[in-house]
C-alpha positions as CSV (number, residue, x, y, z in Angstrom):
1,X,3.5,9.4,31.8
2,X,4.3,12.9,34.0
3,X,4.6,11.6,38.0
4,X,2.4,13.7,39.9
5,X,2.8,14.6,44.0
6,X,1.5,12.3,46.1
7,X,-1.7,13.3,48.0
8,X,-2.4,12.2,51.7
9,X,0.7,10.0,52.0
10,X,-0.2,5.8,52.5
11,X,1.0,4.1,55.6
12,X,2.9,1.2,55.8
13,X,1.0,-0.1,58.7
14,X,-2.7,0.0,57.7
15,X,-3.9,-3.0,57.7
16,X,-7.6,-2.2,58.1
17,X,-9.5,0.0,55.6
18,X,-12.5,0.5,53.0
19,X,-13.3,1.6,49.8
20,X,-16.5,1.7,48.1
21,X,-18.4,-1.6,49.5
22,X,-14.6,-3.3,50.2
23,X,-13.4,-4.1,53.6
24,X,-10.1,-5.4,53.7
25,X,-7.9,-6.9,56.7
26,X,-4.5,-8.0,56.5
27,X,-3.5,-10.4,58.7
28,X,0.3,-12.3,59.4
29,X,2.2,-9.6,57.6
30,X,5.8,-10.7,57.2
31,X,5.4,-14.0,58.1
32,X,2.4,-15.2,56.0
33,X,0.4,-12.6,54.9
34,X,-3.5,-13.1,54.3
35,X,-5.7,-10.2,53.2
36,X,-9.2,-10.8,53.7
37,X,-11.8,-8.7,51.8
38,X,-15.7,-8.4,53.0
39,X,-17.5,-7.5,49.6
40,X,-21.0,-5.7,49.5
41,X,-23.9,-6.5,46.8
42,X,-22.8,-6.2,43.6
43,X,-19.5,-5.0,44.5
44,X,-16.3,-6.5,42.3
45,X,-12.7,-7.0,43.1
46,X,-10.1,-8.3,41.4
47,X,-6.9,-10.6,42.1
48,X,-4.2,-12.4,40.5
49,X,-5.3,-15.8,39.6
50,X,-4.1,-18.3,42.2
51,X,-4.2,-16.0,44.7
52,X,-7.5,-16.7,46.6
53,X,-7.4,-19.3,49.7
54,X,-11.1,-19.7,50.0
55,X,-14.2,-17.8,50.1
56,X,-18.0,-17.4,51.2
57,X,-20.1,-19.4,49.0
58,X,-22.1,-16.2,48.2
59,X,-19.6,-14.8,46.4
60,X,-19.8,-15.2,42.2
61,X,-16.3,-15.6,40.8
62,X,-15.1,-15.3,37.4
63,X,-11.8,-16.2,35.5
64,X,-11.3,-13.5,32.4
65,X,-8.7,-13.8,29.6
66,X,-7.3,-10.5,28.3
67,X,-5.3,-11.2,25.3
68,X,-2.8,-8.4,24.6
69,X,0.6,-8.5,22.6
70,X,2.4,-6.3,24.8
71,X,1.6,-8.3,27.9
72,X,1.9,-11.7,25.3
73,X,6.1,-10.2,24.3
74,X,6.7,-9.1,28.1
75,X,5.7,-11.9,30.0
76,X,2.8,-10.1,32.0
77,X,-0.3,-11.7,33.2
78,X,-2.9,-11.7,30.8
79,X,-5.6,-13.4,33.2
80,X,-7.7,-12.1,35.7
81,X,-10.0,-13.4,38.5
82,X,-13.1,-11.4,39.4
83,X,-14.8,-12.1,42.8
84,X,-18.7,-10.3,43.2
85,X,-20.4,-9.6,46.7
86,X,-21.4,-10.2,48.9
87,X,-19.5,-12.2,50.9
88,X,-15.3,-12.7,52.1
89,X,-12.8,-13.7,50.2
90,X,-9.3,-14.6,51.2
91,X,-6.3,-14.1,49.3
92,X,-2.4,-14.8,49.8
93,X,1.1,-15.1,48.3
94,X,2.4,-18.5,47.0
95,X,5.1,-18.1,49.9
96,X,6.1,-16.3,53.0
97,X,5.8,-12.4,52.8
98,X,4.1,-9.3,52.9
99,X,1.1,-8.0,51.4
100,X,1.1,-3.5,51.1
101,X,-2.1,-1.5,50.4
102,X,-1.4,1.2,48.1
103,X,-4.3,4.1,47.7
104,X,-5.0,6.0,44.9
105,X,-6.8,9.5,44.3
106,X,-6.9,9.7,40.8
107,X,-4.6,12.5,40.9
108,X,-1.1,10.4,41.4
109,X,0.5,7.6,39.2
110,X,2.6,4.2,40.5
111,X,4.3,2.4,39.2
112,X,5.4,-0.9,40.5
113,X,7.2,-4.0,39.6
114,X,6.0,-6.6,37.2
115,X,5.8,-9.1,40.3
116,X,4.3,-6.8,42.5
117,X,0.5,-6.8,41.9
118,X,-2.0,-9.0,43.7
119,X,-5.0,-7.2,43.6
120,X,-6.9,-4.2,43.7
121,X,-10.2,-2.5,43.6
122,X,-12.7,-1.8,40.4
123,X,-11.1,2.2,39.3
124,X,-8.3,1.3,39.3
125,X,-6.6,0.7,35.8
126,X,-3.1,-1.5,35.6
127,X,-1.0,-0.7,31.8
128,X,1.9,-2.5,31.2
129,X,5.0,0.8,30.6
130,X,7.7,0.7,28.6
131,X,10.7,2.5,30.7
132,X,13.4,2.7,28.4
133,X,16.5,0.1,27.5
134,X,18.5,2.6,29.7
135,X,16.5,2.0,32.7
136,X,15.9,-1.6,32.0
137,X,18.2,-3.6,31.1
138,X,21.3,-1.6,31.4
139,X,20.3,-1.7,35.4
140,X,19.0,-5.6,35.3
141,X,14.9,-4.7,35.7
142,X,12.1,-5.4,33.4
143,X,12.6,-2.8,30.6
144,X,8.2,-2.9,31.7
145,X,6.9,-2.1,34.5
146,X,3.0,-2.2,35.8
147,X,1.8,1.7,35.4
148,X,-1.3,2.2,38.1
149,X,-3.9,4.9,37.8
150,X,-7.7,5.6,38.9
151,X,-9.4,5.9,42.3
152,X,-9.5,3.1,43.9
153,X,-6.7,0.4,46.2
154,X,-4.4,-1.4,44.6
155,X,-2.3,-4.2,46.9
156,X,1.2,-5.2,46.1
157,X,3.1,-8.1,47.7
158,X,6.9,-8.9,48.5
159,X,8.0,-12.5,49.6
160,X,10.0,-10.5,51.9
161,X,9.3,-7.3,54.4
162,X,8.5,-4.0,52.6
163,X,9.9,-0.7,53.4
164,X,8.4,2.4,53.1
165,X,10.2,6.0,52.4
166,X,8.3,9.3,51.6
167,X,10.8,11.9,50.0
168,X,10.1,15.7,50.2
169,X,10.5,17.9,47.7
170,X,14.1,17.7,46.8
171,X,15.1,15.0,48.7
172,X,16.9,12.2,47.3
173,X,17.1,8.3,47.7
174,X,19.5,5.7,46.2
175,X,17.8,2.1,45.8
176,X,20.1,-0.9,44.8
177,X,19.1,-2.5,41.6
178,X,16.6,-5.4,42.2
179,X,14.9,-4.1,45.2
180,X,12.1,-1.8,43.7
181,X,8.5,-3.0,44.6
182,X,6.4,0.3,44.0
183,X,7.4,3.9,43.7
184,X,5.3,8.0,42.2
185,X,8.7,9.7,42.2
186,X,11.0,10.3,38.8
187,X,13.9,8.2,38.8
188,X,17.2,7.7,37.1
189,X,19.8,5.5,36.3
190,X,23.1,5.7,37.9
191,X,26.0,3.4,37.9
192,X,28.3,2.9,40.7
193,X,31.6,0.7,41.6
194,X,30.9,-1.9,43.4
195,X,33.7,-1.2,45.4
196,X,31.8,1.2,47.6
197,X,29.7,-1.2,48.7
198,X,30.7,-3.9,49.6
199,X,34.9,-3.6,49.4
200,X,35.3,-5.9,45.9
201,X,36.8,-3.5,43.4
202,X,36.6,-3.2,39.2
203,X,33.2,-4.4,39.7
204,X,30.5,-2.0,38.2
205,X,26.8,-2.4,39.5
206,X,23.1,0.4,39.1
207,X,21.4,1.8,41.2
208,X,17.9,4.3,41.4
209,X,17.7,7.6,42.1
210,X,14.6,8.9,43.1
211,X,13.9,12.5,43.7
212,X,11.1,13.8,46.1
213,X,8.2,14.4,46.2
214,X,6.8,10.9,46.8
215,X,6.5,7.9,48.0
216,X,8.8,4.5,47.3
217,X,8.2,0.8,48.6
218,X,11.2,-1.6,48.3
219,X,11.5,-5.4,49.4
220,X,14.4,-5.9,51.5
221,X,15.4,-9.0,49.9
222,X,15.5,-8.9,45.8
223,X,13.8,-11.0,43.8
């Protein structure tokens, strides 16, 4: 997969927005984050399962199994709850945190961790990646991550805050190993002594290094 640009750059602080016949609102963000989504007729959305605190008894929900080997060998989710308009629905995290909208044009690829995704929009279309043994499990990540693409929203969560950085073109960004949540940019893997950050020595640890342009989300916390 080629990273593209990113288009109109997301914002860390929308918390209101639409998208074809979904309303979303997201409510107690770093504390106890709650996104509530107002559905249209005949309109679908789709979370992890678990995630939904309740929801208007209008609304037609559906459980789907996708059976797939590579999500079967890498641990991935291979369920999927649908929720049909109209109506609200409510959704959360299993604990304290924040919950990120992430917009897509169809023009620009994410990627974001394996524990990332909670839900998103119909167009959008989640593959499970393969990134390498060097940039997984030499550096302690997932040798997968979640590959997202289509028009459409997809929302990521953290159970911690989430920072936002856009890089321009050329710019550069170190990210410690463990605190990825989403990212569009190309990225290596670089090792570094520990030594220079945080004073122990002969102690080796990786980090990320992105490379502009783009856009990359980290939780401020790991795992």
């Amino acid at each position: 997969m080629e990273e593209s640009e990113s288009s109109a750059p997301n914002n860390l602080t929308d918390t209101i927005g639409e998208f074809n016949g979904v309303n979303y609102k997201i409510d107690h963000r770093d504390t106890n984050a709650l996104l509530c989504i107002t559905l249209q007729p005949n309109v679908s959305f789709y979370a992890q399962p678990g995630a939904m605190v309740a929801m208007s008894s209008e609304v037609t929900i559906n459980g789907k199994f996708n059976f797939s080997f590579t999500e079967l060998l890498t641990g991935g989710e291979m369920a999927q709850t649908t929720f049909t308009g109209p109506g609200e629905v409510l959704l959360s995290l299993s604990n304290c945190g924040n919950i990120v909208p992430i917009q897509l044009d169809g023009k620009t690829q994410w990627n974001i961790d394996r524990n990332a995704f909670l839900a998103m929009t119909a167009g959008i279309v989640k593959e499970t990646k393969f990134q390498g043994f060097s940039k997984g499990m030499y550096s302690g990540e997932n040798l997968f991550v979640d590959c997202i693409s289509g028009v459409g929203i997809i929302f990521v969560k953290s159970s911690c805050a989430i920072v936002q950085r856009h890089l321009k073109q050329g710019e550069q960004w170190i990210v410690n190993n463990g605190h990825l949540v989403a990212w569009n940019c190309p990225y290596s893997i670089e090792k570094i002594g520990f030594s220079l950050m945080s004073g122990i020595r002969n102690v080796e640890a990786f980090v990320y290094r992105f490379a502009g342009p783009g856009t990359v989300f980290i939780r401020v916390n790991t795992k």
